[in-house]
TIVOMAR-362393 format. One record per atom (N, C-alpha, C): y, z, x; residue in one letter. Coordinates in steps of 0.001 Angstrom, whole numbers, padded with zeros to 6 digits, always signed. Layout:
% residues N
YZXA
...
//
This chain:
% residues 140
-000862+081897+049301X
-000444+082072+047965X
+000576+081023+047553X
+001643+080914+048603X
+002429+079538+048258X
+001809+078442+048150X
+000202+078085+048816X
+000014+076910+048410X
-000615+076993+046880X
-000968+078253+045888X
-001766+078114+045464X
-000823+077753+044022X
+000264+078291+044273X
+001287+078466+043377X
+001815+076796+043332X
+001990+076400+044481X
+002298+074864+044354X
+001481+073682+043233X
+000096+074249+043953X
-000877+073659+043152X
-000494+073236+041483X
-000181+074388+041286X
-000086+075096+039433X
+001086+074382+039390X
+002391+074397+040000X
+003358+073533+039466X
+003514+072318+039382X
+002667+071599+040255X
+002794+070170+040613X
+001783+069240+039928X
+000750+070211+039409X
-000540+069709+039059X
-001708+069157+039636X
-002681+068661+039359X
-004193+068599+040053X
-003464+067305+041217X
-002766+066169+040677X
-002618+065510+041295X
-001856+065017+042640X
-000875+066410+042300X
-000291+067029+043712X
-000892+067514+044964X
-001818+067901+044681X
-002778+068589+045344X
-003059+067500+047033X
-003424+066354+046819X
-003959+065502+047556X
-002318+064538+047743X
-001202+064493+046948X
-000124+063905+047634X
+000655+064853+048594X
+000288+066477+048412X
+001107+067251+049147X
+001011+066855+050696X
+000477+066188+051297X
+000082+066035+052498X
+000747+065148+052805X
+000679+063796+052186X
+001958+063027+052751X
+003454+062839+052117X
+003865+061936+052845X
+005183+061914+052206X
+005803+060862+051519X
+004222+059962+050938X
+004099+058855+049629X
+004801+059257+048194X
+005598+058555+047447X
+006085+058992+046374X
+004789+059087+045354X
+004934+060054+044253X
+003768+059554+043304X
+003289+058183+042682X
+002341+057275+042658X
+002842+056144+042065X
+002677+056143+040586X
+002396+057210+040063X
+002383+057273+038567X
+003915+057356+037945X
+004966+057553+038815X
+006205+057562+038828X
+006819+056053+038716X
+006183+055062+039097X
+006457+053906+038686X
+005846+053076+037710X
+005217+053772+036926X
+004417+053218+035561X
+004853+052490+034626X
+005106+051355+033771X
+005701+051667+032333X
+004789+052901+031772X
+006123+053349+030903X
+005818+054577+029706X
+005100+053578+029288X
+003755+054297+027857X
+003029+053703+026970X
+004297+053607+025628X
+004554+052607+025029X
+005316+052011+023746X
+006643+051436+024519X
+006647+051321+026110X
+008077+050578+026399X
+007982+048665+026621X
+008201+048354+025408X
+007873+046948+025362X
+009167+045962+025815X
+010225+046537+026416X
+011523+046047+027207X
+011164+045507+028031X
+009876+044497+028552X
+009496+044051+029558X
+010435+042960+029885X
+011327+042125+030592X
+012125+041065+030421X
+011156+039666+031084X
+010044+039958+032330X
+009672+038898+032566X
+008804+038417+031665X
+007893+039679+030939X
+007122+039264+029881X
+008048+038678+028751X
+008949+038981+028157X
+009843+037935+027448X
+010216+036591+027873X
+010749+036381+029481X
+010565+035245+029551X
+009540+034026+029094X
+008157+034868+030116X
+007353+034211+029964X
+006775+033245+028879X
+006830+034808+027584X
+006336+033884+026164X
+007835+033021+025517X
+008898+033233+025947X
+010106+032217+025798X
+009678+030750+026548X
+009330+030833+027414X
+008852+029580+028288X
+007154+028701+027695X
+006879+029900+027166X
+005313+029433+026374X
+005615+028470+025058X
+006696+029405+024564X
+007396+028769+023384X
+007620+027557+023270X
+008522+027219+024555X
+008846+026000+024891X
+008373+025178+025006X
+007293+025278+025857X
+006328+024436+026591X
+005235+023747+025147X
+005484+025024+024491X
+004321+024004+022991X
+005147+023608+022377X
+006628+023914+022245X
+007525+023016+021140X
+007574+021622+021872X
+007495+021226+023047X
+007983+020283+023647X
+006379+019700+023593X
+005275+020352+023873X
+003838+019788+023772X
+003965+019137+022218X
+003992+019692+021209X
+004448+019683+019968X
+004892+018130+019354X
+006036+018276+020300X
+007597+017131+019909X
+006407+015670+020759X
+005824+015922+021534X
+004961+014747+021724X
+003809+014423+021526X
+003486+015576+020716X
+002089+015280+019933X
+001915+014393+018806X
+003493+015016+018019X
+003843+014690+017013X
+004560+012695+017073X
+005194+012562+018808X
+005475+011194+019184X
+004224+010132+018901X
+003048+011182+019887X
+001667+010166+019856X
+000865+009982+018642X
+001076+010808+017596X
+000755+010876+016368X
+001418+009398+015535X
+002394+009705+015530X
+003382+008214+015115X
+002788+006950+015516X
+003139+007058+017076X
+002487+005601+018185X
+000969+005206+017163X
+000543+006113+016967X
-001466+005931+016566X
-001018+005540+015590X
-000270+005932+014361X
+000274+005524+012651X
+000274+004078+012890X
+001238+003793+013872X
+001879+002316+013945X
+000968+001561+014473X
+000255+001726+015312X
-001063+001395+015933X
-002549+000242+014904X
-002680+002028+013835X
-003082+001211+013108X
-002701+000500+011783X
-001312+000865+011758X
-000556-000094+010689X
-000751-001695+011160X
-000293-001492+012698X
-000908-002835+013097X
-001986-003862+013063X
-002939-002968+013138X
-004478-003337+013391X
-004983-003970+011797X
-004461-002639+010908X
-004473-003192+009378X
-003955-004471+008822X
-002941-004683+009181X
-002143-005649+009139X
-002957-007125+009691X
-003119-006868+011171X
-003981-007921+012162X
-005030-008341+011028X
-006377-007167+010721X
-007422-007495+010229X
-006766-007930+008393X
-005989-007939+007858X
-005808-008847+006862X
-005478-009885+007182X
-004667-010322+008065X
-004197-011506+008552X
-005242-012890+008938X
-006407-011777+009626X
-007363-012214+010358X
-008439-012909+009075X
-008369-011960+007897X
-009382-012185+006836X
-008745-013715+005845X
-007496-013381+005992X
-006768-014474+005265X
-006935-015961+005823X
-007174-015720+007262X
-007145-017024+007991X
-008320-017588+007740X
-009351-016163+008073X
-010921-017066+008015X
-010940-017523+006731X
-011001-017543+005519X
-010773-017317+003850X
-010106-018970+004098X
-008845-019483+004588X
-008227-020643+004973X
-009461-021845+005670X
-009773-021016+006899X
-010632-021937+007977X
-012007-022199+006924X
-012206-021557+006038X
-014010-021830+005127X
-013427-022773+004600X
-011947-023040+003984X
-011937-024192+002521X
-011085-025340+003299X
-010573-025208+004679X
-010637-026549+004983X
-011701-027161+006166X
-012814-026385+006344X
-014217-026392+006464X
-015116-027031+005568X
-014895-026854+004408X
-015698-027195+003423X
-014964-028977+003442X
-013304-029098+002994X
-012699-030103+002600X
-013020-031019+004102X
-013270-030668+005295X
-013670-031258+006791X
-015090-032130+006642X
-015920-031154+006027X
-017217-032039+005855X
-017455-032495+004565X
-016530-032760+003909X
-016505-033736+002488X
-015888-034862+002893X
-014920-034984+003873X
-014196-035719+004411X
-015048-036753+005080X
-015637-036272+006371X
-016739-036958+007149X
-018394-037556+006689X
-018720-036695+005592X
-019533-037272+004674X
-019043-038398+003994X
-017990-038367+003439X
-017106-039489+002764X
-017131-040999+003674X
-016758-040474+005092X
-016206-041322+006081X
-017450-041747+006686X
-018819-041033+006928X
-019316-041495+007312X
-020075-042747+006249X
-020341-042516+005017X
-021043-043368+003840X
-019624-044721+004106X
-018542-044627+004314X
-017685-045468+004278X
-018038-046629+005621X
-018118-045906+006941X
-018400-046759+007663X
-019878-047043+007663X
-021092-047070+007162X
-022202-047032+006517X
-022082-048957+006205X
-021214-048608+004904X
-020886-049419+004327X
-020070-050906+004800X
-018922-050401+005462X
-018702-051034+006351X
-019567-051765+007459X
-020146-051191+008246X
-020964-052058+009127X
-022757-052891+008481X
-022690-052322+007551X
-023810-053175+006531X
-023018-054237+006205X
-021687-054615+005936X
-020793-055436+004955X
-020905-056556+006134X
-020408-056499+007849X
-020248-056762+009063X
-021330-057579+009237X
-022605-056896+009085X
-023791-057488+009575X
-024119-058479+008801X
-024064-058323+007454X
-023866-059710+006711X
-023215-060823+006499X
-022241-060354+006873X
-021319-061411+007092X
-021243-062155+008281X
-022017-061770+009498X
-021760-061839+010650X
-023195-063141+010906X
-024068-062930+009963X
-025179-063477+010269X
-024957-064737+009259X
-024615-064769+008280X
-024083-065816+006843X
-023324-066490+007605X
-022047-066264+007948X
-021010-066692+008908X
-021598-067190+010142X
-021811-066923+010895X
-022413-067492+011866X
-023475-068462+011849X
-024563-068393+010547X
-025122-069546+010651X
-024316-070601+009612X
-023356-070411+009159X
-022569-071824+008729X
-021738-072163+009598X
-021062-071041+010661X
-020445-072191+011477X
-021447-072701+012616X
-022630-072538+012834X
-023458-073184+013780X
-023909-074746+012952X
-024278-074509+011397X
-024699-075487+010951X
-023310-076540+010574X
-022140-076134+010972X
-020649-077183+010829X
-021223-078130+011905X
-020961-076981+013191X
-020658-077654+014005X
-021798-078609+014716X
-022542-078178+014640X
-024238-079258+014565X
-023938-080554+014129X
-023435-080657+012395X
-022733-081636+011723X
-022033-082160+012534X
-020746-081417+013091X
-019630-082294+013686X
-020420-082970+014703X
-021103-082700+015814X
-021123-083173+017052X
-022106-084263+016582X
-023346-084460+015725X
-024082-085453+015551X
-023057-086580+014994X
-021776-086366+013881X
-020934-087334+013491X
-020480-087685+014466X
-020063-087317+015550X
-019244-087518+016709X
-020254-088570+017781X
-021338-088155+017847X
-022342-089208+018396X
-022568-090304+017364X
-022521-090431+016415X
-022564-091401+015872X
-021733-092578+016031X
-020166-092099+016020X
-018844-092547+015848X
-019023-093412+017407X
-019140-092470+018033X
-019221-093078+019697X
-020270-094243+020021X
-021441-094029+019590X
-021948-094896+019451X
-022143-096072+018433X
-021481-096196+017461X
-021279-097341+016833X
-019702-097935+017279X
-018849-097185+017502X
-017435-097821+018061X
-018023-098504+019581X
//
């Protein structure tokens, strides 16, 4: 009868701890609505952190990329300005050498004429001189 009476006070779940001398472990439960957890506060304090600081360098590499392609923008105008430069003294390069080449054209046509005119008057001088010169010698 004492055990039956035990039963009833302790409840169904007594029943099977009466035997040893284990504490209940429903005795170490959180209650349901006790949200005083302190490691669970840590934890999401440390979560906190960990994305403000993920955050603070997202927001760093965000910048770095801004400047990045402020750069690049910058580069590719620079780059457009130059080529825009390199076409018109491209253009003024082969007006130049067209120029220069009709010039020496001209020039060595001028050369060849002169070279052949010239040359046969001083062949026909000196023909002159040397027959006067045989002459001279042989009549002195």
């Amino acid at each position: 009868m004492r055990e039956e009476m035990r039963k009833k006070i302790l409840g169904p779940g007594a029943a099977a701890a009466a035997g040893s001398d284990l504490p209940d472990p429903s005795a170490y439960a959180i209650p349901e609505g006790a949200d005083d957890d302190p490691y669970a506060e840590f934890e999401q304090q440390q979560q906190v952190e960990i994305m403000r600081e993920q955050d603070q360098h997202l927001d760093g590499v965000f910048r770095t990329v801004g400047n990045l392609r402020q750069q690049a923008d910058t580069m590719g105008r620079e780059l457009e300005e130059q080529r825009e430069m390199l076409e018109v003294v491209e253009e003024a390069t082969d007006r130049v050498a067209g120029r220069l080449q009709n010039g020496m054209q001209k020039l060595q046509h001028v050369m060849r004429k002169n070279e052949d005119r010239f040359s046969g008057c001083c062949i026909a001088v000196l023909i002159f001189v040397l027959i006067l010169l045989l002459i001279l010698i042989l009549v002195l």
